[in-house]
C-alpha positions in Angstrom: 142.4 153.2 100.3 145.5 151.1 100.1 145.0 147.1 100.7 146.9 147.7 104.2 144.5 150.0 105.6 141.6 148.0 104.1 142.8 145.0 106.1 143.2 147.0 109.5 139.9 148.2 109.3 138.2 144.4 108.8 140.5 143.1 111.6 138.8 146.5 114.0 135.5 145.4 112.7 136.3 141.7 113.3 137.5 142.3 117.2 134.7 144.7 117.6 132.1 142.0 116.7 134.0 139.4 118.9 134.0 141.9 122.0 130.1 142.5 121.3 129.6 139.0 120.8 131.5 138.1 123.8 129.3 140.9 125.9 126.2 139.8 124.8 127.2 135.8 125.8 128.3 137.1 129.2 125.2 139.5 129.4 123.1 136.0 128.5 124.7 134.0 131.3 124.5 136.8 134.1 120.6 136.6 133.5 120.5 132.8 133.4 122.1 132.6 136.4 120.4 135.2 138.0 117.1 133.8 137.3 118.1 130.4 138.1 118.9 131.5 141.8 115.7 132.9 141.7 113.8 130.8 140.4 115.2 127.6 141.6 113.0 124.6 140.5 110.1 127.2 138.8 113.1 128.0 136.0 113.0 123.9 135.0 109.5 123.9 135.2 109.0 126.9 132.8 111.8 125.8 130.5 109.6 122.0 130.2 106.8 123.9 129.7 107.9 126.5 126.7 110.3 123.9 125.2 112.5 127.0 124.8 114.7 128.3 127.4 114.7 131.8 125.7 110.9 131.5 125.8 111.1 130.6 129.6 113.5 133.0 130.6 111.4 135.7 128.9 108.2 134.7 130.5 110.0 135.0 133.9 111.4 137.6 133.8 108.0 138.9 132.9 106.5 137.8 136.2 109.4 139.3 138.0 108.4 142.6 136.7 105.2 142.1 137.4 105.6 141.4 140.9 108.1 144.3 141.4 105.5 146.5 140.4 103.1 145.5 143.0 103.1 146.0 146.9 103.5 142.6 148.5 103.7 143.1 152.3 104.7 140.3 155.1 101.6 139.5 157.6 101.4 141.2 161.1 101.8 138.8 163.8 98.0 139.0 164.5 97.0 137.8 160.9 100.0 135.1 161.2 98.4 134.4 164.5 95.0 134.5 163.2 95.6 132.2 159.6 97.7 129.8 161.6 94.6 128.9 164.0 92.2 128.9 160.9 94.1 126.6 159.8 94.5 124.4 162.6 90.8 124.1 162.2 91.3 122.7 159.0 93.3 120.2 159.8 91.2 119.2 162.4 88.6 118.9 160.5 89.7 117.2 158.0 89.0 113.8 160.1 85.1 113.9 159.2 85.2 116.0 156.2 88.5 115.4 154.2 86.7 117.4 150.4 85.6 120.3 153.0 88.7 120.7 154.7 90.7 120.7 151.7 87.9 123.1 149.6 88.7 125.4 152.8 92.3 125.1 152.5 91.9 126.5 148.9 90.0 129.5 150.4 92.7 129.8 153.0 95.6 130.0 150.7 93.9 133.0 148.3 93.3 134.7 151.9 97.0 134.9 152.9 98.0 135.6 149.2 95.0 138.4 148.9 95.8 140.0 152.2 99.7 139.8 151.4 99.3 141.8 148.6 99.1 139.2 145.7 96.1 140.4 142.8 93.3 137.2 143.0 93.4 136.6 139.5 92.7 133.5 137.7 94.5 130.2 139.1 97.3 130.0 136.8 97.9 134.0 137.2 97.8 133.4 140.9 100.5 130.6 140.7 102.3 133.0 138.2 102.6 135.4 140.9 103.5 133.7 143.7 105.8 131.4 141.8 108.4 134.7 142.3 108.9 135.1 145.9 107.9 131.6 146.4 109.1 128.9 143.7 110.5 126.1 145.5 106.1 124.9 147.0 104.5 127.0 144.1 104.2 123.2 142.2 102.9 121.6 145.9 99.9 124.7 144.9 99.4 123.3 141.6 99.3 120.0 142.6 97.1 120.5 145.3 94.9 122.7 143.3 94.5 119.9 140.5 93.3 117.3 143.2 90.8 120.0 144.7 89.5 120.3 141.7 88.8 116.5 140.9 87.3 116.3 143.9 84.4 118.8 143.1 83.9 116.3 139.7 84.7 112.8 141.1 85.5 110.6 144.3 88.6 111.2 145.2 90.0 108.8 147.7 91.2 109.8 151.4 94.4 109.4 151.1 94.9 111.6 147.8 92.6 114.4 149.7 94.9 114.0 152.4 98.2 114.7 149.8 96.3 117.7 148.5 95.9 119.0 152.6 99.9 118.7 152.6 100.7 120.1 149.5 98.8 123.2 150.1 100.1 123.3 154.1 103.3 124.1 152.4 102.5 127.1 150.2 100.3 128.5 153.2 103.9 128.2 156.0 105.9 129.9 153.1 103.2 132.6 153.2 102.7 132.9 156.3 106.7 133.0 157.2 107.8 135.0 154.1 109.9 131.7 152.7 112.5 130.2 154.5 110.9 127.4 155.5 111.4 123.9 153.8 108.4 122.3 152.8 106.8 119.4 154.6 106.7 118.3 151.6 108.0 118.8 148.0 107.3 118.1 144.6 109.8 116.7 142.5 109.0 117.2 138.4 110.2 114.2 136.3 111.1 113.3 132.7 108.3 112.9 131.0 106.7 115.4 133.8 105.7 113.2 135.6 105.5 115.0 139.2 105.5 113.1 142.6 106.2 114.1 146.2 108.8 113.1 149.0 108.8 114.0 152.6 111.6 116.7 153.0 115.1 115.8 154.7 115.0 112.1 152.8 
C-alpha cells in the first residue's frame, strides 16, 4: 500500500471519528436538554446531590423509566372532591392541633399518591417517584416531610408546623390537579444547599 493511499485512509478514519464524536456530543446534549425540561429544578437538585452530572442524569433517567412502566391515572372528580374536603379538615384543624394536622397531612399526601397509581414505597422512593410528573413541589414534600418528622422527636414550634402544612398543601393541589398549578409556595435550593421558601409570584 503506497504512502498516498495510507494517508486517505487515516484522513476517512480521522473524519469518521469526528462525525461519531460529533453524534455522540449532540446525542449528550438532546438528553440534557430533554431532561432538563423535565425535570426542571429536580435535575439541579440531583446533580448537587451525585456531584456528577453523568451520575444524575443516569439516575433520572432511571426514575423516568420507572414511572413509564407503571399505570399513574388522574383522580375522578369524586376523589378530587372527596381529598379536597379531607383536606379542608386539616386545615381547620390545624388551629388546636398543628403536630396532628400536619401528621394527617402526611397520611393525605400517600393517599392521593397511592390511589393515583404511585407504589407506597419507602420515603425517598416515594419522592423518587413523584419527583417525575411532579418536580417543581417534590422538594416542598421533602421539606415538609423532614419537619413532620422532627416533630414526632422534639417540639417543634407553630410556626415551623405551620411551613410544613404549606409545603405539603402544594404537593397535594399538583396531585390533585395533575400539575399545572404553581405552588403556594416554593422551595428554592441554595449554594451550600441551603433550602428556604418564598411565597410564589414575588
Amino acid at each position: 500500500m503506497d504512502t498516498s493511499m495510507v494517508m486517505v485512509l487515516v484522513i476517512a478514519l480521522v473524519v469518521v471519528l469526528a462525525v461519531g464524536a460529533a453524534v455522540w456530543y449532540y446525542m449528550q446534549k438532546q438528553r440534557t436538554q430533554r431532561l432538563r425540561t423535565r425535570f426542571g429544578p429536580e435535575y439541579d437538585r440531583a446533580i448537587r446531590a451525585e456531584g456528577n452530572a453523568k451520575q444524575a442524569e443516569r439516575i433520572l433517567q432511571e426514575r423516568q423509566a420507572r414511572i413509564e412502566r407503571i399505570e399513574i391515572r388522574p383522580l375522578s372528580q369524586d376523589e378530587r372532591d372527596r381529598f379536597a374536603r379531607a383536606w379542608e379538615q386539616e386545615q381547620a384543624r390545624f388551629v388546636d392541633q398543628p403536630r396532628e394536622a400536619v401528621r394527617n397531612a402526611d397520611r393525605l399526601v400517600k393517599e392521593v399518591m397511592q390511589t393515583r397509581g404511585y407504589p407506597m414505597g419507602n420515603f425517598d422512593q416515594r419522592a423518587a417517584d413523584v419527583s417525575v410528573d411532579h418536580p417543581v413541589v417534590v422538594e416542598n414534600y421533602r421539606v415538609a416531610h423532614r419537619i413532620a418528622l422532627r416533630s414526632e422527636q422534639e417540639n417543634v414550634g407553630t410556626e415551623e408546623l405551620r411551613e410544613a402544612l404549606i409545603h405539603y398543601r402544594a404537593l397535594f393541589a399538583d396531585l390533585l390537579h395533575d400539575g399545572g398549578m404553581r405552588p403556594v409556595r416554593e422551595v428554592i435550593v441554595e449554594n451550600g444547599n441551603r433550602a428556604r421558601a418564598k411565597e410564589a409570584g414575588r
